[in-house]
C-alpha positions in Angstrom: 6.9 31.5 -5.7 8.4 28.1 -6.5 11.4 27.9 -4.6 12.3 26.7 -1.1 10.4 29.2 0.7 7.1 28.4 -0.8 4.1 26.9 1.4 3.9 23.7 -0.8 4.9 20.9 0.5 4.1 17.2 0.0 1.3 16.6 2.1 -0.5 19.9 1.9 -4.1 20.0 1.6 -6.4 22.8 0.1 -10.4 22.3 -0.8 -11.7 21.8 -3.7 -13.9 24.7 -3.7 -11.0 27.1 -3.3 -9.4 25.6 -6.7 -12.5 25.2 -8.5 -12.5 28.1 -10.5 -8.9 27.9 -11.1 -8.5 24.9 -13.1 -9.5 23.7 -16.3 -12.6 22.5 -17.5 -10.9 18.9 -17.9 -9.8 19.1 -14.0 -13.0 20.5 -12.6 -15.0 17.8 -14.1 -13.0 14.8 -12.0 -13.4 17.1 -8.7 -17.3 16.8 -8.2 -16.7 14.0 -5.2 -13.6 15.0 -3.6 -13.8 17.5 -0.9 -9.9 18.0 -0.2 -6.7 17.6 -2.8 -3.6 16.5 -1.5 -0.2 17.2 -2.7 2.0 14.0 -3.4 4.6 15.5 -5.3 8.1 15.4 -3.9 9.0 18.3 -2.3 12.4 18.4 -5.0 9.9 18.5 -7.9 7.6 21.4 -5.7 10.6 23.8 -5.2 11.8 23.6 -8.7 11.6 27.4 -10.0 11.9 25.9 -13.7 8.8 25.0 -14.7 9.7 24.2 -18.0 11.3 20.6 -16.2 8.8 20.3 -13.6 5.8 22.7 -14.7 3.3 20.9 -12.9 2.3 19.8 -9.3 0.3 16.5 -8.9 -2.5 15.5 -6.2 -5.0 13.0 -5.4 -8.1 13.2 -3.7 -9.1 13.4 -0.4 -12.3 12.9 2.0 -12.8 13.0 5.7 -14.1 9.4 7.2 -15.1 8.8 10.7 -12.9 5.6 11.5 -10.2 4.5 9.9 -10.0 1.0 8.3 -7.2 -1.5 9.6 -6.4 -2.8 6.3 -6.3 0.6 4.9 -3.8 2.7 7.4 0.2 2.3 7.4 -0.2 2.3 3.8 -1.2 -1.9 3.7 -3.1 -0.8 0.6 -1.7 1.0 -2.3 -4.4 2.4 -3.6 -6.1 3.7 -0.2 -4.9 5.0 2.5 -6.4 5.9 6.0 -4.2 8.7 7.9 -4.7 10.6 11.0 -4.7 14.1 10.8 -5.1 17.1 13.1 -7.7 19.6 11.8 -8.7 22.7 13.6 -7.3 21.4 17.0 -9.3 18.3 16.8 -8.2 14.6 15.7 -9.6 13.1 12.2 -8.7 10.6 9.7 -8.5 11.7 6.0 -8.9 9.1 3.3 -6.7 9.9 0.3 -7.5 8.0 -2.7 -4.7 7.2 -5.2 -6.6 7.3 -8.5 -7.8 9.8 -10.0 -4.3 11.3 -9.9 -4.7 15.3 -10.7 -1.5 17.3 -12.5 -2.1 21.0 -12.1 -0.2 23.5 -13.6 2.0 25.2 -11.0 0.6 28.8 -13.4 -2.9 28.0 -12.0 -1.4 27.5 -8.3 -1.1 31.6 -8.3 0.2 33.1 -5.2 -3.4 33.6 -3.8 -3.8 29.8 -3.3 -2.4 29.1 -0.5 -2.5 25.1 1.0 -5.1 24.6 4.3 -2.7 25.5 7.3 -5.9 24.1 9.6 -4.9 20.3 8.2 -1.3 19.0 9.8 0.7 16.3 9.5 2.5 14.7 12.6 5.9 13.2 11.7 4.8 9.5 11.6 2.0 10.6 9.9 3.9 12.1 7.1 6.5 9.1 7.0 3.2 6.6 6.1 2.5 8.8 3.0 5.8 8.8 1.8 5.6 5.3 2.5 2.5 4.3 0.8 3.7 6.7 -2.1 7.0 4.4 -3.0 4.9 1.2 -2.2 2.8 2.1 -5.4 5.9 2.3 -7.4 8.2 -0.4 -6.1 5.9 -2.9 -5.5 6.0 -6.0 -7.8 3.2 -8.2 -9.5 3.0 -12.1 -8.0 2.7 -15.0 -10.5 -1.4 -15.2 -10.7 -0.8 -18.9 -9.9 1.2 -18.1 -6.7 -2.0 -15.7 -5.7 -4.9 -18.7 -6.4 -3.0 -21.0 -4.5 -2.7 -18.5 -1.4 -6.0 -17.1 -1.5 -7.6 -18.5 1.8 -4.8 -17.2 3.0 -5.1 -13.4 1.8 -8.9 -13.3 2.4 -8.1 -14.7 6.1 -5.4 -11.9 6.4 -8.0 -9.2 5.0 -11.2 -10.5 7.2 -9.0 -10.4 10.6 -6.7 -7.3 9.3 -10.1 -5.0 9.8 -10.7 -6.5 13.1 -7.9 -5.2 14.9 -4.7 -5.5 12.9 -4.2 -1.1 12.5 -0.7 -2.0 14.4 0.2 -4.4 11.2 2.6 -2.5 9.3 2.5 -4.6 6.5 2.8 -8.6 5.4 6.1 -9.2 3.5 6.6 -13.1 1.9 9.6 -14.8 0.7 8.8 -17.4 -2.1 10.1 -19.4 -4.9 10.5 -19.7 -7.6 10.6 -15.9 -8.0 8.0 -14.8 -10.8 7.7 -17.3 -12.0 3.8 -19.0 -13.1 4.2 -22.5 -12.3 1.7 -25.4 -13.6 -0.8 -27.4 -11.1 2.0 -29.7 -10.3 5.1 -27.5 -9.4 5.1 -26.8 -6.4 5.6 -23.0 -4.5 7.2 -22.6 -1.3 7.3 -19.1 0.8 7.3 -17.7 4.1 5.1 -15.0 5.3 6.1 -12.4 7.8 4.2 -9.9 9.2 5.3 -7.0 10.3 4.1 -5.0 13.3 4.5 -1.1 15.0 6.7 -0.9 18.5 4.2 1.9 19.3 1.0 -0.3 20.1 1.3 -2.1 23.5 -0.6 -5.1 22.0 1.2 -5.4 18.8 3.3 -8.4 19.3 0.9 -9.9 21.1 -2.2 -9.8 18.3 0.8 -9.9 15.5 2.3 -13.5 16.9 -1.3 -15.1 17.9 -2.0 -13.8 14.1 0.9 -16.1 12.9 -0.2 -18.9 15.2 -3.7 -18.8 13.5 -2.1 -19.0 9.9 0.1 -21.7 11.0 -2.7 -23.9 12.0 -5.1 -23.5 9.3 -2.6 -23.5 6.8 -3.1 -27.1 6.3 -6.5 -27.0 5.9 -6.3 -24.0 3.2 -3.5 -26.2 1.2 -5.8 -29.1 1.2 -8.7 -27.0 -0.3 -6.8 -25.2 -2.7 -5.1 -28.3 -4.1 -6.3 -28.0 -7.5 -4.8 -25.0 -8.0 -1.8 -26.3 -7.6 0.6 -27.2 -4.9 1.8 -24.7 -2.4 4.6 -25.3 0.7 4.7 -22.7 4.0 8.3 -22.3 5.0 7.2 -20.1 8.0 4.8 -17.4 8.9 6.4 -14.7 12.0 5.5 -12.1 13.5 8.1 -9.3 13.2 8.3 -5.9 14.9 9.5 -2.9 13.2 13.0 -3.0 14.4 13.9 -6.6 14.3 12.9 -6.8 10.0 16.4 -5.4 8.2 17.1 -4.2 5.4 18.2 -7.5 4.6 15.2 -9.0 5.2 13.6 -6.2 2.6 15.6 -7.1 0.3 15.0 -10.4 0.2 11.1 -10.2 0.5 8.2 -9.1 -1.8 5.8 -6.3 -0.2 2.3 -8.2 -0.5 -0.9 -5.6 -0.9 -4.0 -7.1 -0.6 -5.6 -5.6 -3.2 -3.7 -8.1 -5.5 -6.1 -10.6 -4.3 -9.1 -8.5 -6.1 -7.5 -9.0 -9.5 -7.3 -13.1 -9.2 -10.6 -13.9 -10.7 -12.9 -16.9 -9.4 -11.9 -20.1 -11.1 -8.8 -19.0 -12.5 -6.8 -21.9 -14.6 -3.0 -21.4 -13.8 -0.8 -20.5 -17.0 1.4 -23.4 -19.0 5.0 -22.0 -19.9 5.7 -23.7 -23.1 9.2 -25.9 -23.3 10.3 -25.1 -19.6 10.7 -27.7 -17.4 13.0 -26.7 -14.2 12.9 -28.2 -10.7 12.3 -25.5 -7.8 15.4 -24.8 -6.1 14.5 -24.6 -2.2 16.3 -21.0 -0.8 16.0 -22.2 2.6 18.6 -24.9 2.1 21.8 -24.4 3.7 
């Protein structure tokens, strides 16, 4: 069964209901509020005929929403993600939650359990959950001082990101000193770009008149967040999809907004003990 010609693939979908009464007590207990699994195993790991290296196949759960949320779709969150889907002919979105993550023993996925051919996948839809899938892994913690000092900005991004901004692939930044938590005096500096899709006919349009806004509010949002610490914008652009390299990947930290959720009100930036070092600026030539 587990080789290349079996029906599992990552992004199949099967009900709940169906694998019910094939997994184990501990398993069925965390299924109660998920109508749909997912499959987010690579398709390497799937394949696999020796079970004893990969002997299980993993899943998260799934639910069908009405509307997506903006903030939630081309995997801008890690830990949800809004995905259009076509289910019996007819167009849906599918919420796929990251946690609880479910391992099932590729024994219990017996022959007769077959994934839901009535849920597919388009090709762009399929490259967002691989997508959002490495995002969860590669993405990097930000200094909790760098995050307080920025937060006007990240709850400004999430308040007009559910508006309209489902063409916003993403918001990448640039800043320095990397990883670094800074006392109320050192100063951060960083650029924001945000990245939009070629395939909305509004996208640069909505994306640059984003960057505009940020721009000219910035000031404001330094001034009010000034005993935090002190924070310098280099630049916020608007990108599209082909014009942001691989260089420019490189160079940048993939920012989730979730992150902001985890800076608690009235947070007092850290002291490093015995480190004093002056902020090199990256954008010097």
């Amino acid at each position: 069964m587990w080789n290349k010609n079996t029906n599992w693939r990552q992004g199949s979908i099967i009900k709940v209901e169906v694998l019910r009464n094939y997994s184990p007590s501990s398993v069925r207990s965390l299924l109660e509020d998920i109508t749909y699994l997912c499959v987010v195993s690579n398709d390497g790991d799937i394949i696999n005929d020796d079970v004893t290296l990969e002997p299980v196949v993993e899943f998260v759960g799934v639910k069908e929403i009405l509307v997506a949320e903006p903030n939630c779709t081309n995997a801008k969150h890690p830990s949800v993600l809004h995905l259009p889907c076509l289910s019996e002919g007819k167009q849906v979105v599918l919420e796929l939650s990251a946690s609880p993550k479910l391992s099932l023993s590729k024994h219990n996925l017996i022959p007769a359990l077959q994934p839901d051919k009535n849920f597919i996948f388009d090709d762009d839809a399929k490259s967002t959950l691989q997508n959002w899938l490495s995002f969860r892994y590669r993405r990097k913690s930000l200094p909790k001082a760098f995050v307080a000092r920025t937060m006007p900005l990240w709850n400004y991004l999430k308040k007009e990101g559910m508006k309209h901004l489902s063409h916003a692939m993403g918001y990448w930044i640039n800043y320095d000193p990397r990883g670094e938590e800074l006392t109320a005096n050192d100063p951060y500096l960083f650029s924001l770009y945000i990245v939009y899709s070629n395939r909305h006919h509004k996208a640069q349009e909505q994306s640059e008149k984003l960057a505009l806004e940020i721009r000219d509010n910035f000031p404001d949002w330094q001034r009010a967040m000034k005993d935090a610490g002190e924070i310098e914008m280099h630049e916020c652009r608007a990108y599209s999809e082909d014009c942001f390299t691989l260089a420019d990947l490189q160079n940048c930290v993939h920012f989730s907004l979730d992150q902001v959720d985890h800076i608690q009100a009235g947070y007092t930036p850290e002291v490093p003990e015995n480190k004093e070092k002056e902020a090199e600026d990256p954008y010097k030539a």
